[in-house]
N, C-alpha and C positions, 0 to 999 in steps of 0.2 A: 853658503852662497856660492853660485856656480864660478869657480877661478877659470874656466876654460878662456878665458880673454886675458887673463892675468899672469898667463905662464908666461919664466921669462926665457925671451930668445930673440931673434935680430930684431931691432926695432923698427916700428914700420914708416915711422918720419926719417927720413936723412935732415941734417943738421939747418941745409937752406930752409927746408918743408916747417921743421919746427918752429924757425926765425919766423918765418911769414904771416904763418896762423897767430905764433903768439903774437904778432903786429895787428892783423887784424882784429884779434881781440880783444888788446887795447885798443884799438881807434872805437872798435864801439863802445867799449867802454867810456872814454874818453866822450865820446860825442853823448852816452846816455847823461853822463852828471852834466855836461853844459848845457841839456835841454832842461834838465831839472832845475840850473840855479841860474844859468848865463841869459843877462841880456847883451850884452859887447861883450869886446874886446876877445871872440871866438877862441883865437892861437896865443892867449897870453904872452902879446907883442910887449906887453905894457903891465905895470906889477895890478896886480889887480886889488881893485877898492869897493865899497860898497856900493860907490854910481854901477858900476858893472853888474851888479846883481841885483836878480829880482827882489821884488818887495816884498812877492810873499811866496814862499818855497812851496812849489806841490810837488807830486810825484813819489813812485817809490822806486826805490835803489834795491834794495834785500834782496829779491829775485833777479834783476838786471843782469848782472855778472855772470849768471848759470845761463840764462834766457842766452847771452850774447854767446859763451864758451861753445852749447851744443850748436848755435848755428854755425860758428867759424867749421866746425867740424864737420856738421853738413853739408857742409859748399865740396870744402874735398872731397866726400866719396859720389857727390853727384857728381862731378864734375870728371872723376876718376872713371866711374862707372856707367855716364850717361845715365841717370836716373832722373825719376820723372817724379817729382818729390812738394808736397806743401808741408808747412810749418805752420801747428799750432801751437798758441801759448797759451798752456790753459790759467796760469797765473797772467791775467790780460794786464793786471796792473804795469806788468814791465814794460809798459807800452812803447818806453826812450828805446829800449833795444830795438824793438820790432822795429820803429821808426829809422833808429841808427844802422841797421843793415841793410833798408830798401834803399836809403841814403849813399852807403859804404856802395853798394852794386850799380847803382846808378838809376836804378825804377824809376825813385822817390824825385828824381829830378827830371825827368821822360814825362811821367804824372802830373809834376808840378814845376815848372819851368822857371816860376819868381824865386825858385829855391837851386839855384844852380849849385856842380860841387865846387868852389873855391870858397875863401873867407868870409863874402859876403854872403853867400849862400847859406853857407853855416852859421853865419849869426841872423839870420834868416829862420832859419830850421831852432836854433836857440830858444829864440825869444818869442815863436808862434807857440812853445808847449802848454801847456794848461795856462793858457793866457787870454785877455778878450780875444776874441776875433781870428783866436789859432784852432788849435787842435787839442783832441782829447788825452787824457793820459790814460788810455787803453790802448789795447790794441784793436781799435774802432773800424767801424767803414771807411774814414776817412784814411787807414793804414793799408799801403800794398800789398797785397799776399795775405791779408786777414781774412778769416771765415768765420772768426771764435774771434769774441771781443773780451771775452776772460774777466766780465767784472762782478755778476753774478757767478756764483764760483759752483761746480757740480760737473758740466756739461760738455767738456773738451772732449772728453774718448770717445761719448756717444757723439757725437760733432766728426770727429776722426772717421768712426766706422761705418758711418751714414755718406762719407766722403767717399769710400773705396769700394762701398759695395758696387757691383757692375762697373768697377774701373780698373780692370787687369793690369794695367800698366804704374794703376798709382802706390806710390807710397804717402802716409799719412805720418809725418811725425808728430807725434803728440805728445809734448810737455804737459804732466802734469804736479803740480805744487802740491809739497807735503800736509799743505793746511786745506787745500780742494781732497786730496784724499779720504778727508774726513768725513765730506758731506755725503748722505744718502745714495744721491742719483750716481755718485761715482764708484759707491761699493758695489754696485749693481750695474752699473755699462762695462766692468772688468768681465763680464760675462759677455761681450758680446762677440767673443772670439768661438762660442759657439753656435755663432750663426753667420760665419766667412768661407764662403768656399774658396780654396785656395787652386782652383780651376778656372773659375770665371771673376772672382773679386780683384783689388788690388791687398796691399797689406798696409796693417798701423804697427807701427814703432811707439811704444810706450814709452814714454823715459821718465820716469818719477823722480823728482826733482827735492832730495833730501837734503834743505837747508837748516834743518833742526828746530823752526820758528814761524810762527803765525803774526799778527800783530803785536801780540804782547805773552804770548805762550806758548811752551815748548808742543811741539807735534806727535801723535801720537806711536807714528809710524819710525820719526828718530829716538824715542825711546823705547823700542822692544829690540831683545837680541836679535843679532843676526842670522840664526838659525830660524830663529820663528817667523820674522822677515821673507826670507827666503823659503821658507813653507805655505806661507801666504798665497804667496803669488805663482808657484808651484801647484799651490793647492786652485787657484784661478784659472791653471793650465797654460801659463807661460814657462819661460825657460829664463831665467833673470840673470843677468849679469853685472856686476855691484862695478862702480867706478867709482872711487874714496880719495879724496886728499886734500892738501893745501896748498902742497907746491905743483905751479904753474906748469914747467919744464916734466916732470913726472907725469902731470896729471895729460896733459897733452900726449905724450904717447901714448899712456893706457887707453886713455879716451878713444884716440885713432885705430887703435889696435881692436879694441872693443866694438867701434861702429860697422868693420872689417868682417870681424865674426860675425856678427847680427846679418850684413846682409847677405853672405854668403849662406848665412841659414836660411834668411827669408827664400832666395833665390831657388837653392834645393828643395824645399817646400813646396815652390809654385811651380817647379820642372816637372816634380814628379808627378805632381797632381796634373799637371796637362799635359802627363804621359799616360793619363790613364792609370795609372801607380796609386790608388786609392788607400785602401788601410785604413788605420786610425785617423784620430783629427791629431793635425799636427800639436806642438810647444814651441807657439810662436817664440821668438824673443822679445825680451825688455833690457832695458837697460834701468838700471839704480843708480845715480847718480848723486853722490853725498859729500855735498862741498860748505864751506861756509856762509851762513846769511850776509849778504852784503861782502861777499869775497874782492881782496884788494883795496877797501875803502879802510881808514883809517881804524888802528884796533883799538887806539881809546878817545874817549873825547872830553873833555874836563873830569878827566883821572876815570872814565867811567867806559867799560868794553863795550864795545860797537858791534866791530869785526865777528862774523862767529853769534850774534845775539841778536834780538829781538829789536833791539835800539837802532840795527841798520834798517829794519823793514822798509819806511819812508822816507825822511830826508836825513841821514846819520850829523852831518853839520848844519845848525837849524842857527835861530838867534842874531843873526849878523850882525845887526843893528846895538842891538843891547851887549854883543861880548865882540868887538872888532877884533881881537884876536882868534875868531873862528875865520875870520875872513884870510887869513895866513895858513889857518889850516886847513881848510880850502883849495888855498892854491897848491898847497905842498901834496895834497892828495892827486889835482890834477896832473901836475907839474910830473907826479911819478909815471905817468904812460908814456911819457917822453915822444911829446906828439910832434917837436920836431923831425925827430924819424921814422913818423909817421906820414904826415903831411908837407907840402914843400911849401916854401915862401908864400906862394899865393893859395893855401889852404888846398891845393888838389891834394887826392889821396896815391902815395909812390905808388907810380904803375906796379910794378913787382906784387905788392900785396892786392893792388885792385885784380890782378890776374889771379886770383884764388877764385872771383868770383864764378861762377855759371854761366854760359852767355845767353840771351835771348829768352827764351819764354823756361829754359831749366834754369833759370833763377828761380829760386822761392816767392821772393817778391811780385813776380810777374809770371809766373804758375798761371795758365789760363783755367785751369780747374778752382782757385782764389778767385777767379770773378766769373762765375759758372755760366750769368748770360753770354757768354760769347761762345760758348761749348752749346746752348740748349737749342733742343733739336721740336719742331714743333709734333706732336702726340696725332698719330693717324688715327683719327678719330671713328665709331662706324656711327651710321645713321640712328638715330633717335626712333623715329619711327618705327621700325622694327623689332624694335623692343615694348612698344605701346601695349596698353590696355584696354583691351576692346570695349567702349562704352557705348550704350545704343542708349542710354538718355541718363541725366545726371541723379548719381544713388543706384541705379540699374545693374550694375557689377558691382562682386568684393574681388580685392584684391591685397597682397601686401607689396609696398612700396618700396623695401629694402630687398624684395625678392627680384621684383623688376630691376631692382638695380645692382644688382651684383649679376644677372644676366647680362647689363649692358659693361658695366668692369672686365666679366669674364671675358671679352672681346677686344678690350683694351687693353687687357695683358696678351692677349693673342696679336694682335696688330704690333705691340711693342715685343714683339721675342726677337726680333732680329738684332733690332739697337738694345734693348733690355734697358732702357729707361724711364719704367713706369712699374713702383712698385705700393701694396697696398699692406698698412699697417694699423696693429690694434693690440691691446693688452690681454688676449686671451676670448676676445671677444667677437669673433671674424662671424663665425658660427652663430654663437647667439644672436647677433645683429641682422640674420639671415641672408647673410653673403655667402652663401656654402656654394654659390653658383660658381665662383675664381675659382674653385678646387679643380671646375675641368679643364682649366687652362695652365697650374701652375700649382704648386703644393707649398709648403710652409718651408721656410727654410732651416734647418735642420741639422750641425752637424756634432750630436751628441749621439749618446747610444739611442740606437731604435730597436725596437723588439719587433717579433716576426707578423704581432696581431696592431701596429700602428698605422695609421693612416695620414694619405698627405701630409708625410714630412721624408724631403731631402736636401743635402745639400745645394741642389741647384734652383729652390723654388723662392717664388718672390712677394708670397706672404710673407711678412714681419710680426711674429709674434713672440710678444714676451712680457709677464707680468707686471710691468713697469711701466706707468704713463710715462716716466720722464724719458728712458730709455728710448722709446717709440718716439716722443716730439723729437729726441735727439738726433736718430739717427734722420728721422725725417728732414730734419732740418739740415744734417751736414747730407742727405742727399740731393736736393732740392738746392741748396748756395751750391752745390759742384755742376748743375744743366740739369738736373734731371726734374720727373713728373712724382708727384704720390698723392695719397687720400689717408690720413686717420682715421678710423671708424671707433667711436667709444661710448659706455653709458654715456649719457648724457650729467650726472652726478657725479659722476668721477673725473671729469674733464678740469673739475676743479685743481685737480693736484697739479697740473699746470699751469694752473692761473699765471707764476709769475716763468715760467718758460716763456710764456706767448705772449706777457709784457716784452720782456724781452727781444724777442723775437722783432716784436710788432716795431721795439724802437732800431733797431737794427735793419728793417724794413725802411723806414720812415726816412731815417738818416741815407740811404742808400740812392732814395729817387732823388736826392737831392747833390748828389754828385755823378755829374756827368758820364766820366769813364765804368761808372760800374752800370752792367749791362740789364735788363730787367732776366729776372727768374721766375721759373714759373711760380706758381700763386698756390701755399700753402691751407689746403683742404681739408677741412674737418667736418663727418658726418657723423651727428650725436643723434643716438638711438636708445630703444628702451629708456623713453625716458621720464617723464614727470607723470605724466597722464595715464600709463598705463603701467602699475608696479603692483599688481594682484599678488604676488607671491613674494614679494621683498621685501615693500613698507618703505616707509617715511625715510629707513639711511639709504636709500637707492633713490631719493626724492630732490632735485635741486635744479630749478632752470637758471640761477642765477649768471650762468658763465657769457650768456647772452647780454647781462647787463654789464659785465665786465666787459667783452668785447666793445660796445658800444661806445665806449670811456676813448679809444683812440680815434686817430685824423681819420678824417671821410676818405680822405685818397688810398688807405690800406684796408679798409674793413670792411665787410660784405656781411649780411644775414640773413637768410634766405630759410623761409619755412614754407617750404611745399603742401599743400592740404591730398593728397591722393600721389601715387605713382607717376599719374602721366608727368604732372608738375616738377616731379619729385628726378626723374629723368633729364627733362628741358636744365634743370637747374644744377644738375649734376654734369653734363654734359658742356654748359655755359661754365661752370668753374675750372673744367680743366681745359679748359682753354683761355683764360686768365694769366694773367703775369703782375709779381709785384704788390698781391695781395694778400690778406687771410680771407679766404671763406669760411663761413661757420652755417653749414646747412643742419636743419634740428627735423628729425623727420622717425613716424613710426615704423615697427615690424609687425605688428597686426594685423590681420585679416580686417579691411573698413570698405565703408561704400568709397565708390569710385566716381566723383563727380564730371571731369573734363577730358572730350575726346583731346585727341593727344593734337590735334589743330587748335582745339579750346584753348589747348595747355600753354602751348607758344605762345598763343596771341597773350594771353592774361601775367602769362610772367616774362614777359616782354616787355610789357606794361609793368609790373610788380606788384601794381593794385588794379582793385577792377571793381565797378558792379556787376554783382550776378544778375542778372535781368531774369531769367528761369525760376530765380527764387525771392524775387522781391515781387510785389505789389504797386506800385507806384507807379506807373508808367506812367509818363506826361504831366505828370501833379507831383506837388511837392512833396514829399514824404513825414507821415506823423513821427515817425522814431527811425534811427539810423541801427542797424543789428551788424553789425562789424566783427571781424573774424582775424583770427591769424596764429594759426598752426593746426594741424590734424585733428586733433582731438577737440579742440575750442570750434574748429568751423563744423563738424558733427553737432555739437552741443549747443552751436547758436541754428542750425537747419533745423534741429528738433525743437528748439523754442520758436524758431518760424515757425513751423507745422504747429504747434497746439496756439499760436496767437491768431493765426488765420484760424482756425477753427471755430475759438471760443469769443474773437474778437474780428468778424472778418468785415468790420467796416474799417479798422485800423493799416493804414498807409505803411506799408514795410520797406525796407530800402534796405539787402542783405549784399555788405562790401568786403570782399576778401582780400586781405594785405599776404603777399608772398614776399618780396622784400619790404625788410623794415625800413630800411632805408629811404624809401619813398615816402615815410612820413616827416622826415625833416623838410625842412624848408631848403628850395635849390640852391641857394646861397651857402648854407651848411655843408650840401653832399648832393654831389652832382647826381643822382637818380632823386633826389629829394624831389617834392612836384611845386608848380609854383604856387602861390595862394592862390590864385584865381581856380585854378585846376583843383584846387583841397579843397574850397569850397564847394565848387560843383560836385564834388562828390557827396562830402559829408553834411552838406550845408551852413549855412551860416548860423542858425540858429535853434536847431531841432535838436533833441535828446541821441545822444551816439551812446549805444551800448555796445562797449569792446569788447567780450571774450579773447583774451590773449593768453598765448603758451604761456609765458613767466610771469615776472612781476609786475601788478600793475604800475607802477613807478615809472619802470620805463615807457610805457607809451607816454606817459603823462612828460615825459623828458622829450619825446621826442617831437613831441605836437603843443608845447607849453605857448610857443610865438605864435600859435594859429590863431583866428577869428573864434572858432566854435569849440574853443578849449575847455571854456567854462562848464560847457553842456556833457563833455566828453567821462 
């Protein structure tokens, strides 16, 4: 393991410096176990009884202690160094820390004002934790300085590196939990140090967070030697540096001495390289950080180890009711932070250690990059038109609809190279999607070895690619919560492997509009291609439209569906999403050579509207229609025009009425989803009682969900 931070010589806390931080890290500490167990009696004025505590213990402890440690540390060298710094925690469950530092800084009470900092305040902040009508025990939307709510566990680094990409100035720290290490998506975002330019990005701080314990088992990464440890993540192309111990006093200098080195590497890193001083890709730093599960919490508890084990993970003192003698050990555990010398008489925190804090937006907490609408800049868009397909009557042209549309991207990255916040991401798929058109505006970004016969890949370019669905939502997503714009482009079958990413996402979304201070973000885009309908060379496992039915499963206020039938459509509704905020889009749309139905004035008008009759291709005119031929997605409105075409032929007394659906959306009722249409308006279309033949992209189920309350359901 790299000792470069561990050699011993002057230490870098003076004796006040140590006192301080170690204050601070007891008050968070202190303040995490009373949001875990305290309803009253905040400052244990009073011996404390079981009226004082809650009825039923949530939360977890295990990681709180580390969660709290790195941030005391963080405050000083931002604070020291002016740095421009967020904190994530990738174990979200410590959510009382994250909470107890916005609090300790003073955010948390700027935010939420019924929670001032004196005693009441903190029996306030107490008694809302995982309680009706409080707040979550993550580290949620409802938490300051959050961007990663840490409770799906995988996704902090890529979270982190999606935060700093096109952000020169930021640092990302990223906690991550030795039980998240584990997961898939995380073995795989430790690569995305090559794809940082250390010219134009900011940098991520890794800090792996080795408490030796998951819920109830030892971790993989605390049981291998420290040689192989350290080859690891060597072998990852970082530069690691191990922080190990149990005492307090010890561990506090090394820690500060360590965070010192890290940034002076990072610093040198991003000198050189915006000196033009190119070379190799750097060995970023990390930090190793291997301290005890539940550090400082009691080391046994009815004769059984806590401390150090698997037993701290969540509430280490449980029972209160049934053993009143936990209720003694309780206090004796708070009682150790000795929060009279922490707090005064009337629960304020001693100026002295408040001054450790940050002031002003270089607080973590209050990081305007943490609430990224207020950083997000709106997308100079160019005109639609220009990129149209010329149609002189409907079917009359082929075209392909992803090709038009990566001509109008490639102008979107050109529009945005100034501000450089709008980047396009895919798993290996940019090309086959037929977007090779960004290529002439910006190349892939790149900074592993390249050979002499490679194309479009450098460090500076603002394709994201890498063979990782997770990866790509990740970074997308920690770019997109920091201000910025992007678009996903993926099979369409594969979009699955994030199903629960973009649950996620969606609730983290949801939760967001519903509190005031956090600002809207732009609106997370996904264009699925190559998809169901057209898999001549792949077959049945490249076959899946189901991700549409999943989408459809969250609130009307987040979720959009949009199946464009031709390019021109396919444009208007590409165009319409990134200008959006606060949403997910999910456009599903071909790369094949197809007829081309609506001039590009058609196009607005009809998916403006979302649905529409075609009048061109139905029969009906002024009389009611025999059968409704209803359409929705590319390949399904082809293959209901061609069963127009042979029923007019072989049956051309039969009354046609051909309805193209572009958002799905519009078939809910408006009460459901504000594009829904009202009944009056759904009957005029569909009728009230006539046979509706839908051709739809996915599953028939869904439509059948979405028009179940209509009149003409039956017939549908």
């Amino acid at each position: 393991m790299n000792e470069a931070a561990t050699n011993l010589g002057a230490e870098p806390l003076t004796e006040q410096q140590l006192r301080l931080i170690d204050g601070w890290w007891r008050a968070a500490n202190y303040l995490s176990i009373g949001q875990i167990y305290l309803l009253d009696n905040p400052l244990l004025r009073e011996k404390l009884t079981l009226a004082h505590i809650k009825p039923r213990l949530l939360g977890h402890w295990g990681t709180t202690p580390g969660l709290n440690f790195i941030y005391a540390h963080l405050n000083r060298v931002i604070k020291a160094r002016d740095l421009d710094m967020i904190y994530l925690a990738g174990p979200g469950h410590g959510g009382p820390g994250m909470v107890a530092n916005a609090y300790l800084d003073g955010t948390y009470s700027e935010i939420y004002p019924r929670i001032p900092r004196n005693e009441r305040g903190m029996q306030r902040l107490f008694k809302q934790f995982s309680f009706p009508g409080g707040i979550p025990s993550h580290a949620a939307p409802e938490t300051p300085g959050s961007i990663h709510e840490g409770g799906e566990l995988g996704y902090a680094l890529s979270h982190a590196y999606g935060a700093v990409f096109d952000n020169p100035s930021l640092i990302a720290a990223c906690v991550v939990g030795d039980g998240e290490a584990e997961t898939g998506p995380m073995a795989t975002s430790w690569h995305s140090n090559k794809f940082l330019n250390p010219a134009t990005d900011g940098a991520v701080l890794p800090i792996l967070h080795l408490n030796g314990y998951k819920i109830a088992n030892p971790t993989i990464l605390a049981r291998i030697g420290a040689d192989e440890l350290h080859s690891l993540f060597v072998g990852y192309g970082y530069k690691p540096y191990l922080v190990e111990g149990d005492d307090p006093a010890l561990m506090h200098q090394l820690m500060a001495r360590t965070l010192d080195t890290v940034c002076d590497d990072i610093r040198h890193i991003q000198e050189r390289a915006r000196r033009g001083e190119g070379g190799e890709r750097p060995a970023w730093p990390m930090i190793i950080l291997k301290t005890p599960k539940g550090w400082t919490c009691p080391k046994e508890v009815d004769g059984l180890k806590t401390e150090g084990y698997w037993r701290a993970h969540q509430v280490p003192v449980a029972e209160m009711a049934e053993k009143p003698d936990h209720v003694r050990v309780l206090e004796e555990w708070m009682k150790s932070y000795r929060a009279e010398e922490l707090f005064d008489k009337d629960g304020h925190l001693a100026s002295e250690i408040a001054g450790l804090a940050p002031e002003g937006d270089r607080r973590m907490s209050a990081n305007p990059h943490s609430n990224g609408g207020l950083l997000r800049r709106t997308l100079d868009l160019p005109e639609i038109a220009d990129y149209a397909v010329k149609v002189e009557q409907p079917g009359g042209a082929m075209g392909e609809a992803t090709v038009a549309m990566a001509a109008y991207l490639r102008d979107v990255l050109k529009g945005s190279a100034e501000h450089r916040n709008f980047r396009v991401f895919g798993p290996d798929e940019t090309a086959s999607n037929r977007l090779s058109h960004v290529f002439e505006a910006t190349d892939r970004a790149w900074d592993a070895e390249t050979l002499s016969y490679d194309d479009h890949l450098s460090p500076d370019g603002r394709v994201m690619e890498i063979l990782s669905e997770h990866t790509c939502q990740g970074w997308l997503e920690g770019y997109l919560l920091t201000g910025r714009h992007g678009l996903f482009n993926c099979y369409e079958a594969f979009i699955h492997i994030i199903d629960s990413m973009f649950n996620q996402y969606a609730k983290w979304l949801k939760t967001c509009n519903e509190i005031p201070w956090r600002r809207p973000i732009a609106s997370l885009n996904y264009l699925l291609t190559s998809h169901v309908w057209r898999q001549d060379h792949n077959g049945f496992s490249h076959q899946d439209p189901g991700f549409i039915d999943y989408v459809c499963n969250k609130p009307a206020s987040i979720v959009r569906v949009y199946l464009p039938p031709d390019a021109n459509t396919l444009l208007f509704v590409t165009d319409h999403c990134l200008r959006s905020w606060n949403r997910i889009n999910v456009i599903v749309a071909g790369k094949q050579p197809a007829p081309q139905w609506l001039t590009m004035d058609e196009a607005v008008k009809h998916c403006t509207a979302g649905i529409g009759i075609w009048e061109w291709a139905s029969n009906d005119r002024d009389a009611e229609p025999d059968v409704v031929m209803a359409c929705a997605g590319d390949v399904p409105t082809l293959e209901t025009l061609a069963a127009v075409s042979l029923l007019r032929h072989h049956l051309p007394d039969l009354k046609i009425r051909v309805v193209n659906v572009v958002d799905l959306m519009t078939l809910q009722p408006h009460e459901d989803h504000p594009h829904g249409l009202s009944d009056h308006d759904f009957d005029a279309i569909f009728t009230t009682d006539k046979p509706v033949i839908f051709a739809h992209h996915g599953y028939p189920w869904l439509i059948h969900r979405l028009t179940y309350r209509r009149t003409n359901h039956h017939n549908i």
